[in-house]
C-alpha positions in Angstrom: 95.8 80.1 70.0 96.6 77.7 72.6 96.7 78.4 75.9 100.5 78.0 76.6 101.4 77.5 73.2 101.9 81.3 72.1 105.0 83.3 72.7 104.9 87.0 73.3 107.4 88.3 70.7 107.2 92.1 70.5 108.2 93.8 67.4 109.1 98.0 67.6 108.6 99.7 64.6 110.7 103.0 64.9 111.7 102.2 69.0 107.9 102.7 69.6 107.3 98.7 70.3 103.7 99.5 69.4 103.3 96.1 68.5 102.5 93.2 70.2 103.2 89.8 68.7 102.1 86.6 68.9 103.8 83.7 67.7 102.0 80.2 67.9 104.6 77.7 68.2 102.0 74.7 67.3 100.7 76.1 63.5 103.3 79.0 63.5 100.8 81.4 63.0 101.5 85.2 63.9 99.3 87.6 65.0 100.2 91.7 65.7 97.9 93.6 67.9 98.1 97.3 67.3 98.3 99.1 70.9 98.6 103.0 72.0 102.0 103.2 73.6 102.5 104.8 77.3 106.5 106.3 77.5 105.9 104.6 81.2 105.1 101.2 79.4 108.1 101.5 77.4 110.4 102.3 79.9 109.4 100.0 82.7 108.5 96.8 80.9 110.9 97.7 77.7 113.6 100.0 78.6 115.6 99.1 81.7 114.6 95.3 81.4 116.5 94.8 78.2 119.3 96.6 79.3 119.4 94.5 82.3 119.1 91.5 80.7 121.6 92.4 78.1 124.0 92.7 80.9 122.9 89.8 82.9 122.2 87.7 80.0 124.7 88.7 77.0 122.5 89.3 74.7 124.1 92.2 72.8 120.4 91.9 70.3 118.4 93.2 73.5 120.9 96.1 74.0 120.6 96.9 70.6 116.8 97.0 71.4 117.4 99.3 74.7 119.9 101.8 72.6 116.7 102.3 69.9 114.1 102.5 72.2 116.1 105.2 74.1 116.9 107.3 70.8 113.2 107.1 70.4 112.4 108.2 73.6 114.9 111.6 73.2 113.9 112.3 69.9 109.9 111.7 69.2 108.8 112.0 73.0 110.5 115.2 74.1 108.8 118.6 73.0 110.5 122.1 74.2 112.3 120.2 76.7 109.5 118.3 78.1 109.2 114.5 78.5 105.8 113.1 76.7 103.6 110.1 78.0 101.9 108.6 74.9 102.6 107.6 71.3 99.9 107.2 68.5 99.8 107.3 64.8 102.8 108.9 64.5 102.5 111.8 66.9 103.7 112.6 71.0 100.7 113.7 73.0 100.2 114.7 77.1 102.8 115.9 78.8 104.4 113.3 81.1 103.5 112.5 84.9 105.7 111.5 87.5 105.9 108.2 86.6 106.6 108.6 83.1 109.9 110.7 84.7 110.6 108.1 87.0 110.3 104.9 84.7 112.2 106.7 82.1 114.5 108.1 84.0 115.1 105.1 85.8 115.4 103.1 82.4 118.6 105.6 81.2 120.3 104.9 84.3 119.8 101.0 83.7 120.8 101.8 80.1 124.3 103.8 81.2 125.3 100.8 83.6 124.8 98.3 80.5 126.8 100.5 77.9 129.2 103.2 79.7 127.8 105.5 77.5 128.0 108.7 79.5 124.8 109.8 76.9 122.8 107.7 79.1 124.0 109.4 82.8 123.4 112.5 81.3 119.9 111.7 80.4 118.9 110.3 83.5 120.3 113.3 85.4 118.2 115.9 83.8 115.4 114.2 83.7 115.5 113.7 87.4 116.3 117.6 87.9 113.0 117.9 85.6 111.2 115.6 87.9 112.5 117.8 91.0 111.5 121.2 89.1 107.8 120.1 88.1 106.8 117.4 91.1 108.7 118.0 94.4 107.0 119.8 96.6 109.4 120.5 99.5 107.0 122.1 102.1 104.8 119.2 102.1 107.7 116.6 101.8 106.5 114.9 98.6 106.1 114.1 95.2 103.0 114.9 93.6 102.0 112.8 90.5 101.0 115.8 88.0 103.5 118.8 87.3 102.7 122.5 88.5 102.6 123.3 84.0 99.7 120.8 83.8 95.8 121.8 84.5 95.2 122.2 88.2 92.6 120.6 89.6 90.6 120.3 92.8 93.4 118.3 94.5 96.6 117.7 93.1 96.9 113.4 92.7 99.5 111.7 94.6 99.5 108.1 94.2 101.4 106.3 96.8 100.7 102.4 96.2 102.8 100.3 94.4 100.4 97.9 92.3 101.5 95.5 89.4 103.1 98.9 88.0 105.1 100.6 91.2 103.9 104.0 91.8 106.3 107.2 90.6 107.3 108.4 93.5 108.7 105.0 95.0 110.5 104.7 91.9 112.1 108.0 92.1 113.4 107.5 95.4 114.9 104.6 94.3 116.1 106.2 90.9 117.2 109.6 93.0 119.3 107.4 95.3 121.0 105.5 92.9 121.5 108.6 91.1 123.4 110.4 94.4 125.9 107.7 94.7 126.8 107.8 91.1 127.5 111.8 90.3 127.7 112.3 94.1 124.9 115.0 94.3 124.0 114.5 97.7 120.6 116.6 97.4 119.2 113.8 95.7 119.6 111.3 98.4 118.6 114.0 100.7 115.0 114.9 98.6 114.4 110.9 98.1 114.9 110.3 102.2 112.8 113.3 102.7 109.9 111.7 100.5 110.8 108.0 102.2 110.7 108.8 105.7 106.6 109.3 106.2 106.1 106.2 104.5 107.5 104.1 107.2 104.2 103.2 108.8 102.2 102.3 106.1 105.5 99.8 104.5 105.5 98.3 108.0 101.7 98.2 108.4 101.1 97.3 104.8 104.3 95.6 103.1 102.7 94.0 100.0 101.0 97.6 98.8 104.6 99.1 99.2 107.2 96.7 97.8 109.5 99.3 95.4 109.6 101.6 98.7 110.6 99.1 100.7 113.3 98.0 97.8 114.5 101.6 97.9 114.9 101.3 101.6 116.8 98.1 101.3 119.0 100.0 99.2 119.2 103.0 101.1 120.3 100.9 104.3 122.8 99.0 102.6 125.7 98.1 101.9 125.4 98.8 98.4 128.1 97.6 96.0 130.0 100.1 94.2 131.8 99.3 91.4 134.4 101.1 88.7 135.5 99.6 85.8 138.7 101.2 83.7 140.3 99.8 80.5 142.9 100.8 78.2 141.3 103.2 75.4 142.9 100.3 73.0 141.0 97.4 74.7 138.8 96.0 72.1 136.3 94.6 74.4 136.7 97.2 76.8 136.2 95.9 80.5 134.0 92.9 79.1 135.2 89.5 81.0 135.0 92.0 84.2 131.7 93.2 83.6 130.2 89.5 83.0 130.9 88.7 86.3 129.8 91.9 87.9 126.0 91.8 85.6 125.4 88.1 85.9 125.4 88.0 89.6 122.3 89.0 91.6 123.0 91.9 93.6 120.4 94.7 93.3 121.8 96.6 95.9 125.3 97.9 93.4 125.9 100.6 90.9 128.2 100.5 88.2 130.4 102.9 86.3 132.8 102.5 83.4 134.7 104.8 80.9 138.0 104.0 79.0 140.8 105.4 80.7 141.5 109.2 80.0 137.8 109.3 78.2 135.7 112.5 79.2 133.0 109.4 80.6 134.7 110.2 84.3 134.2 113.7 84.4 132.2 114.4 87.5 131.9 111.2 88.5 133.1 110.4 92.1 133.6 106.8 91.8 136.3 107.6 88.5 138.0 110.1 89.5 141.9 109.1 89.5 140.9 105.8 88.8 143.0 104.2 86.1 144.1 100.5 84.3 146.5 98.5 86.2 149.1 97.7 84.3 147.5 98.3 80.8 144.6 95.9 81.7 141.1 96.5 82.3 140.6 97.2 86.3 137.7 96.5 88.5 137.8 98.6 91.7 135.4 97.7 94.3 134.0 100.2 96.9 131.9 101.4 99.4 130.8 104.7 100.2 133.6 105.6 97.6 136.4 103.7 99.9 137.9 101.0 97.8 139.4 97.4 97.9 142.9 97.1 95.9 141.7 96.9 92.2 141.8 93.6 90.2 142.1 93.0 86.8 141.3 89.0 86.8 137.5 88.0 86.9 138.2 85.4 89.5 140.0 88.2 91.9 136.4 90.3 91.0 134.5 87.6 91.9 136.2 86.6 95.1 135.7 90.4 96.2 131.8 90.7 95.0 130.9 87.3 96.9 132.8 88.6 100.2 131.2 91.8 100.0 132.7 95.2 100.8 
């Protein structure tokens, strides 16, 4: 093909996106490349960007695309509980690493704040209580990248750089604190700080070999935009018009939650709780370490609050 002339496609055949196409926009010839499939692949490069782009974007076809790939992921690459890394011919094989928690993980969180769908919270929580069980190690302060049920070897990896593919531990702590503002579980902010804080030299010393750390710092210093959406349980679009101008502004440093009002998709969930629709009508609520602005229920009223910041 010509270089600059082909356009990545990507086809999934069951969720798995195992196939990798190329469409030639010059002859219109296709090609499909036949590659093994890494649960960290899908999630990183698959999972959370289409339900990020969904959101930002509109596309409802890419979250469509995110919703499959994340039934796949919960019902072909879990075994007895435990999150799988690869996909081949049909079958799960190798127990997962670190960063197959973490990108998954992080990808259900991305999914939930796309769709309300309290499935995808849920997920994301107990795979990150997983990822504490099998990788935290809390005498030494860190995450190490194989679980204490795999085969032990000389010396237990730990890889701490963040490469073209960040490493699993900085994208924990980022996951872990995103997660602790969310359900409020403070020993999740409190393990991701406690993993953080020795990297402090080498991010200063060494900023382009760290950047999801110091993203996760950024985060962790703040502010970080909270926001809760509530609509009537009759609303047929739900909290839509406010949720387009949350998703389609840049702000990485914000969480979102949604539910219907009276839906069990608040239970537990600090940022909900006796939160309810103004008047009937779809509410935004904007906060700040849980302390909010008056709520709104006009996208211009949202936006004026999201651009001045909390």
């Amino acid at each position: 093909m010509t270089p600059g002339r082909a356009l990545l496609v990507g086809v999934d055949v069951g969720g798995t996106f195992t196939d990798l196409v190329l469409f030639d926009e010059t002859t219109g010839a296709v090609r499909v490349a036949k590659v093994p499939t890494t649960v960290r692949n899908q999630a990183d490069g698959v999972l959370a960007a289409l339900a990020e782009a969904a959101s930002a974007l509109g596309r409802p076809d890419y979250l469509a695309a995110a919703v499959r790939n994340a039934e796949f992921l919960t019902s072909s690459m879990v075994r007895d509980g435990r999150l799988l890394r690869s996909w081949k011919d049909g079958q799960a094989r190798i127990t997962g690493y670190l960063e197959d928690h973490a990108m998954v993980g992080a990808g259900f969180f991305a999914l939930y704040e796309a769709t309300f769908d309290r499935r995808w919270l849920d997920e994301s929580r107990r795979l990150a209580e997983e990822t504490l069980r099998l990788f935290w190690n809390g005498e030494r302060e860190t995450f190490f990248d194989t679980g204490h049920d795999q085969e032990a070897l000389v010396v237990r990896p730990r890889n701490i750089f963040d490469n073209a593919v960040p490493s699993g531990t900085s994208v924990t702590i980022e996951w872990l604190l995103r997660l602790a503002i969310v359900t409020g579980e403070e020993r999740y902010e409190a393990v991701a700080l406690q993993a953080l804080r020795p990297m402090a030299d080498v991010m200063q010393k060494y900023p382009s070999g760290f950047g999801r750390y110091l993203s996760a710092l950024d985060f962790h210093l703040g502010p970080v935009t909270e926001v809760a959406l509530v609509w009537p349980a009759d609303a047929e679009r739900g909290a839509a018009p406010l949720g387009e101008t949350v998703f389609r502004r840049y702000q990485p440093n914000r969480v979102v939650v949604g539910t219907a009002a009276g839906a069990p998709g608040a239970a537990g969930l600090p940022l909900l709780a006796d939160r309810g629709a103004v008047d009937g009508k779809p509410t935004a609520y904007v906060c700040r370490r849980y302390v909010c602005q008056l709520p709104v229920t006009e996208p211009d009223a949202l936006a004026r609050q999201l651009d001045a910041g909390v």
